[in-house]
C-alpha positions in Angstrom: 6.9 -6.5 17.4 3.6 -5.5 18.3 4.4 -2.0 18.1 5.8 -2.9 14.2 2.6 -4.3 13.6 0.7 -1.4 14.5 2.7 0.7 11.8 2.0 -2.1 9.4 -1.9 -2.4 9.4 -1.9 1.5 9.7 -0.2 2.0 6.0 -2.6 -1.3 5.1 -5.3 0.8 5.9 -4.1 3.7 3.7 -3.5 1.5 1.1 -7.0 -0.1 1.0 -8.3 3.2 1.4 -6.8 4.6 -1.4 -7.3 1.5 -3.4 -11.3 1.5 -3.1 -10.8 5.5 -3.8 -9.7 4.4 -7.0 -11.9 1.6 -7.6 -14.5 3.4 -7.2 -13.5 6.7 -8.7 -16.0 8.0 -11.3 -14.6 7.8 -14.8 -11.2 5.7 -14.0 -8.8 4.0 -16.5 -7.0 1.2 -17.0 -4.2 3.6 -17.2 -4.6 5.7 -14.3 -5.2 2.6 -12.6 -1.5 1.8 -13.1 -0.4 4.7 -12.5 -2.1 5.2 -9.3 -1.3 2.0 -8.0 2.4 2.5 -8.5 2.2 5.2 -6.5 0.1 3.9 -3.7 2.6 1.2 -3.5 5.8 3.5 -3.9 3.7 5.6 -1.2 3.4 3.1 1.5 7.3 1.9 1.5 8.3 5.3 1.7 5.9 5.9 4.5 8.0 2.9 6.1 11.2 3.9 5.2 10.3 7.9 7.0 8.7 6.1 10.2 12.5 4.3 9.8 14.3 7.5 10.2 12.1 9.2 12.5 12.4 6.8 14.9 15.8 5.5 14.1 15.7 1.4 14.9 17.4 -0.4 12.7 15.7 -3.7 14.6 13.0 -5.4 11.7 13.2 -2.8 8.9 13.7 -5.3 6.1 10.8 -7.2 8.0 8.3 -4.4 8.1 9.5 -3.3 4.2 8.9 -6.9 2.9 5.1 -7.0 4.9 4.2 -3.9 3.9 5.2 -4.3 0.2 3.6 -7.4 0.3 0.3 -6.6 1.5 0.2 -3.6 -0.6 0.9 -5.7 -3.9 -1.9 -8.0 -2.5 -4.5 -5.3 -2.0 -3.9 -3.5 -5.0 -3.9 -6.5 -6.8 -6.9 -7.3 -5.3 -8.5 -4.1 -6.4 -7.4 -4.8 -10.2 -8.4 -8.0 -10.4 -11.8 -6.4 -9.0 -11.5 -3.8 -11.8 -10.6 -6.1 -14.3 -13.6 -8.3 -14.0 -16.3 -5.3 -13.3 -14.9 -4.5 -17.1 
């Protein structure tokens, strides 16, 4: 598991990353904010699902999907909210 976890706060990372990239981005919309953040987010479970193939274990898959899908949705929820309110 630890290993698991290791791949998880890696794509995190990424994802947080590229979430204060767009935050911060001179000049960014609303919309490109959407569309940005769907990618990110369609980004980092592909990420997982490659790792999956590369390394073929079947052992916590679904686990390591649902918690990086989660924490992605969290931080770039986070990251709109924080957009949102900046105006």
């Amino acid at each position: 598991m630890r290993r698991d976890w290791i791949e998880i706060t890696g794509i995190w990372a990424a994802v947080l990353a590229l979430a204060l990239w767009l935050v911060f981005q001179p000049g960014a919309t609303a919309i490109a904010a959407e569309t940005y953040s769907g990618a990110i987010l369609a980004g980092a479970l592909a990420t997982v699902s490659a790792i999956q193939l590369r390394s073929q274990r079947a052992e916590g898959f679904v686990r390591r999907l649902v918690y990086v899908a989660g924490g992605s949705y969290l931080i770039l929820a986070l990251a709109s909210l924080f957009m949102l309110l900046r105006g």
